[in-house]
C-alpha positions in Angstrom: -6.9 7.4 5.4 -4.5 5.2 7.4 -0.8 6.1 6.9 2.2 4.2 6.6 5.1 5.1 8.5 6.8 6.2 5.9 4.4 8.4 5.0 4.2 9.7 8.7 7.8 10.3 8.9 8.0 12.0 5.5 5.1 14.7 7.0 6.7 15.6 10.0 9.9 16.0 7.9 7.7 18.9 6.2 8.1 20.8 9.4 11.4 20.8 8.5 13.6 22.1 6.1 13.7 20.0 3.6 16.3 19.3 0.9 16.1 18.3 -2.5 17.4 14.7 -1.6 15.3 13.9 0.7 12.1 14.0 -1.3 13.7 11.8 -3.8 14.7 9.1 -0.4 11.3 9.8 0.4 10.1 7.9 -3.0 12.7 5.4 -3.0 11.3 4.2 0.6 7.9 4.3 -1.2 8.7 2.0 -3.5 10.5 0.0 -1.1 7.5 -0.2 1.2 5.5 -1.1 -2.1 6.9 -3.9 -2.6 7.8 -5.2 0.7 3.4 -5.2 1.4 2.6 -6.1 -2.2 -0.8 -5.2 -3.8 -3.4 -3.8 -2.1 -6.8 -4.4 -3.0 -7.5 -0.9 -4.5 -4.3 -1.8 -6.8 -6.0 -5.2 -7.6 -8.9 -3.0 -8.7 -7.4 -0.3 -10.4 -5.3 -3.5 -12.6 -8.9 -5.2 -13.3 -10.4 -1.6 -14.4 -7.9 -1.0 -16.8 -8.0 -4.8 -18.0 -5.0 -6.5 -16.6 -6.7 -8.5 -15.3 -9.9 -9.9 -16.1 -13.2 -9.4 -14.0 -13.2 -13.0 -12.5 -9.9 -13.1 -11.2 -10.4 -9.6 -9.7 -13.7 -10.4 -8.1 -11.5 -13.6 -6.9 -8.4 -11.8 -5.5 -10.4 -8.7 -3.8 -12.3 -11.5 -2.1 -9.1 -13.4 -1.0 -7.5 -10.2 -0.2 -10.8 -9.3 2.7 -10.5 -12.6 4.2 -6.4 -12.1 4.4 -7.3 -8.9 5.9 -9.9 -10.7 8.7 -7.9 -13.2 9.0 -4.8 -10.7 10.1 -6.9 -8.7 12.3 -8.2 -12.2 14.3 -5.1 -14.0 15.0 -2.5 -10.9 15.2 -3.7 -9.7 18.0 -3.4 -13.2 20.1 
């Protein structure tokens, strides 16, 4: 699985001694990361599973979601 940076930074911190504070700046960045990329398509999933949202919409917003995704990965690298 891909990781985020903050997730990259947070393991090499682990070589590191590590202090009490920093796991818990750790999640705040997280969170912060969260919600500065928004859903991902396995949280769209996991919502429509557990019947936030209903089956068409998910279907609907996994499928906008992939074409986001192609879309992204054509005209970012130009």
């Amino acid at each position: 699985m891909k990781q985020t940076a903050v997730e990259w930074f947070f393991d090499n911190l682990k070589n590191h001694e590590i202090q009490a504070e920093h796991y818990g700046l750790y999640k705040q960045a997280k969170e912060m990361e969260k919600q500065q990329i928004g859903y991902t398509k396995e949280d769209v999933l996991k919502a429509g599973e557990m019947g936030e949202i209903n089956h068409h919409d998910t279907k609907h917003i996994v499928s906008w979601i992939d074409e986001a995704k192609e879309y992204n990965k054509k005209f970012k690298s130009l």
